[in-house]
C-alpha positions as CSV (number, residue, x, y, z in Angstrom):
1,X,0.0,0.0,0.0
2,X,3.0,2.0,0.9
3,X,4.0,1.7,-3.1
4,X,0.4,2.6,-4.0
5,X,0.1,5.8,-1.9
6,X,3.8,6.6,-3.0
7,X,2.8,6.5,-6.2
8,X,-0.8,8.5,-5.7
9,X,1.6,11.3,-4.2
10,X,3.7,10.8,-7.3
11,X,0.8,11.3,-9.3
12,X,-0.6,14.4,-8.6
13,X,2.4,16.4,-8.2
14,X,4.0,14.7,-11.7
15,X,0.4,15.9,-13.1
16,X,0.6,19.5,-11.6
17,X,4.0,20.0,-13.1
18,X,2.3,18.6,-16.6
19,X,-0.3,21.1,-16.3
20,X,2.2,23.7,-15.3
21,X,4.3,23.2,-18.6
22,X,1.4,22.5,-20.8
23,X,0.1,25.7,-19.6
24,X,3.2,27.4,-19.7
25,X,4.2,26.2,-23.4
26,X,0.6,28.0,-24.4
27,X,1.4,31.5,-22.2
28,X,4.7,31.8,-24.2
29,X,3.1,31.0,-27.5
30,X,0.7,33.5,-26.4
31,X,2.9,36.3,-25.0
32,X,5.2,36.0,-28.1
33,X,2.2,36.1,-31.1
34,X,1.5,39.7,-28.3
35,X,4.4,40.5,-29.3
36,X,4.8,40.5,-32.5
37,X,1.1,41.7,-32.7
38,X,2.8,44.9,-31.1
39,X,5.0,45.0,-33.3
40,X,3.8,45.2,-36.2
41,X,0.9,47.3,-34.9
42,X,3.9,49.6,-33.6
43,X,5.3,49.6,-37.4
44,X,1.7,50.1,-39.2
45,X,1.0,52.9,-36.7
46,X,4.9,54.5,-37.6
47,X,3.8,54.2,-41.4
48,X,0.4,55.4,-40.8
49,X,2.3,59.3,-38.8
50,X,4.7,59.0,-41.9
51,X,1.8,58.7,-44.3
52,X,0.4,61.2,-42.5
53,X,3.1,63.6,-42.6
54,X,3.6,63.2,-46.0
55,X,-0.5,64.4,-47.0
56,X,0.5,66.9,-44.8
57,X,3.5,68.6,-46.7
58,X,1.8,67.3,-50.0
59,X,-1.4,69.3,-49.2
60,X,0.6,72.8,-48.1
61,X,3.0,72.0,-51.4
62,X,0.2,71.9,-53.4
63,X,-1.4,75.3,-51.8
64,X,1.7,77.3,-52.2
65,X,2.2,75.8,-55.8
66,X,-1.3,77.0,-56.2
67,X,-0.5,80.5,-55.0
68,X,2.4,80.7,-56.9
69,X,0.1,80.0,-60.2
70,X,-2.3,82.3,-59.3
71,X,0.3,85.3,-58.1
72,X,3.1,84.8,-61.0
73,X,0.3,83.8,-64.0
74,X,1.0,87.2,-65.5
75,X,4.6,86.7,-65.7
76,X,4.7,85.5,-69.5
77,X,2.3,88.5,-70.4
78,X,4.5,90.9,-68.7
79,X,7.3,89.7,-70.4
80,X,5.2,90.6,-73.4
81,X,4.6,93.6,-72.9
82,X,8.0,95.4,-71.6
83,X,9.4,96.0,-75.1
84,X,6.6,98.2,-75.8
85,X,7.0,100.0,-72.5
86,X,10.5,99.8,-73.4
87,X,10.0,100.9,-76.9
88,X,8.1,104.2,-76.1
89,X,10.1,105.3,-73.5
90,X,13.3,105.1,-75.9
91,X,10.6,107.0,-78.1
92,X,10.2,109.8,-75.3
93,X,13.9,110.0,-74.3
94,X,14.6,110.3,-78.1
95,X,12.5,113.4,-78.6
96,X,12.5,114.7,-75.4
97,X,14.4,117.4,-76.6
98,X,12.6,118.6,-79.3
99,X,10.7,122.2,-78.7
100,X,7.0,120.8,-79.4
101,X,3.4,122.5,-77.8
102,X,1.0,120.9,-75.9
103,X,-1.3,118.7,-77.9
104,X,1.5,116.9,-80.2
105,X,2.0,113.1,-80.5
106,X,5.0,113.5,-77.9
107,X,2.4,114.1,-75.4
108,X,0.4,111.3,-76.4
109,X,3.2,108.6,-76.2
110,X,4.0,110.3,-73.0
111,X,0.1,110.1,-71.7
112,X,0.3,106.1,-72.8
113,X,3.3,105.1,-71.4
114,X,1.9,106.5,-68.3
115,X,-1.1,104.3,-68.5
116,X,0.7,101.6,-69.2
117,X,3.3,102.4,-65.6
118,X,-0.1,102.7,-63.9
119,X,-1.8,99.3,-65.7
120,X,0.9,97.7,-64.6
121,X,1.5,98.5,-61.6
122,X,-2.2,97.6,-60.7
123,X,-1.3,93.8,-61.4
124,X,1.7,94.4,-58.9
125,X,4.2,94.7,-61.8
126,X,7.2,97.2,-60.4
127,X,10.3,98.6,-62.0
128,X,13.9,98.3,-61.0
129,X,15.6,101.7,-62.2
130,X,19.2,101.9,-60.3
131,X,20.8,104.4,-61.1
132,X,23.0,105.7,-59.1
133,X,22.8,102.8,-56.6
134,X,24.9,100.0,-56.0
135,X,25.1,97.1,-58.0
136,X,22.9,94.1,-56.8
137,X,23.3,91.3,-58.7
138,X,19.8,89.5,-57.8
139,X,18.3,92.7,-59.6
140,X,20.7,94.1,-61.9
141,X,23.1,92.6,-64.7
142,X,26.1,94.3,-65.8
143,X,26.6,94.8,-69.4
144,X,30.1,96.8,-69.0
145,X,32.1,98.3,-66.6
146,X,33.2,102.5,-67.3
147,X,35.9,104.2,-64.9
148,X,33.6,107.3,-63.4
149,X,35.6,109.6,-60.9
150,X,32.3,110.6,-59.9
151,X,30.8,107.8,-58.6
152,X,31.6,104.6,-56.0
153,X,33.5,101.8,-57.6
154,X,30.3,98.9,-57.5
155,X,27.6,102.0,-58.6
156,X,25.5,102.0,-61.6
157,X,26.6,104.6,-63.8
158,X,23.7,104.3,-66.7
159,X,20.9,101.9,-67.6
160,X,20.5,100.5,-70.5
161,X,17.2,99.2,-70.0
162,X,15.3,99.2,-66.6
163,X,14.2,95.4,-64.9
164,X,10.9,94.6,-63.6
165,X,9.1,92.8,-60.3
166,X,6.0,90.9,-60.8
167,X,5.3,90.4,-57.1
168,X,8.9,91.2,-55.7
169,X,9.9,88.5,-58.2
170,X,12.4,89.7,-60.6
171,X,10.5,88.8,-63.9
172,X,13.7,90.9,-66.2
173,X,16.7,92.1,-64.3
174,X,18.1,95.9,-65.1
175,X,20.9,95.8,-67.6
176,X,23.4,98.5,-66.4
177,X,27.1,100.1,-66.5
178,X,28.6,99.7,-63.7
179,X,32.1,102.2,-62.5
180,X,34.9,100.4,-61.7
C-alpha cells in the first residue's frame, strides 16, 4: 500500500508540473504572437504618422504651388509687354528734346506710357531703375564696366534698359554700366 500511496503522491504532483508546462508552453506561445502583434501594430502605426506627414507637406505644397500660379500667371504677359514699355520710353527720351506744344503726338506717347506704368502696376508689376545705386546682382546685370571719378566703384553709372518685379519677383533684371 506504501507503493500505492507513494505513487498517488507521485501522481498528482507529476500531473501539476504537466499542467504547469502544458500551460506554460501556451502562455509563451501567447505572449510572443503579443508581441509580434505589437510590433507590427507599432510599425503600421509608424507608417500610418509618416503617411500622415507626408499628405501633410503634399497638401501645403500643393497650396503654395497653387498660389504661386495664381500670383506669377501674369509673368509671361509681362514679359510681353515690356518691349513696348521699353520701346516708347526710348521714343520719349529720343524726342525729349525737341521744342514741341502741348497737344502733339509726344504728349500722347508720354500720356500712354503712363497708363501703361499705372496698368501695370495695378497687377503688382514694379520697375527696377538703379541708377546711381549700388550694383545688386539679384536685380541688376552688368553689361560693361566704365571708370567714373564721380561715382563709387560697384555703382551703376547708366541703364540701358530698366528690370521689372512681378510680385517682388524679378520677372527681367536691369541691364546697367557699372564704375569700376
Amino acid at each position: 500500500m506504501s507503493s500505492k500511496a507513494h505513487k498517488a503522491s507521485d501522481t498528482p504532483e507529476s500531473s501539476l508540473d504537466e499542467a504547469a508546462t502544458t500551460e506554460a508552453a501556451p502562455n509563451a506561445e501567447l505572449q510572443q504572437q503579443l508581441a509580434a502583434a505589437e510590433e507590427k501594430a507599432n510599425q503600421y502605426w509608424e507608417r500610418l504618422l509618416r503617411l500622415q506627414a507626408e499628405m501633410d507637406n503634399l497638401q501645403r505644397r500643393v497650396e503654395r504651388d497653387v498660389a504661386n500660379a495664381h500670383k506669377y500667371a501674369l509673368e509671361k504677359f509681362v514679359l510681353e509687354l515690356l518691349p513696348i514699355v521699353d520701346t516708347l520710353e526710348r521714343a520719349l527720351a529720343t524726342h525729349s528734346d525737341d521744342e514741341s506744344g502741348s497737344g502733339t503726338l509726344l504728349d500722347g506717347v508720354s500720356l500712354t506710357l503712363k497708363m501703361f506704368h499705372a496698368g501695370l502696376e495695378k497687377f503688382g508689376v514694379q520697375q527696377v531703375d538703379p541708377m546711381g545705386q549700388p550694383f545688386n546682382p539679384e536685380l541688376h546685370q552688368a553689361v560693361s564696366t566704365q571708370v567714373d571719378c564721380d561715382a563709387k566703384p560697384g555703382t551703376v553709372i547708366s541703364v540701358l534698359q530698366k528690370g521689372y518685379l512681378l510680385n517682388s519677383r524679378l520677372v527681367r533684371p536691369a541691364l546697367v554700366v557699372v564704375s569700376k
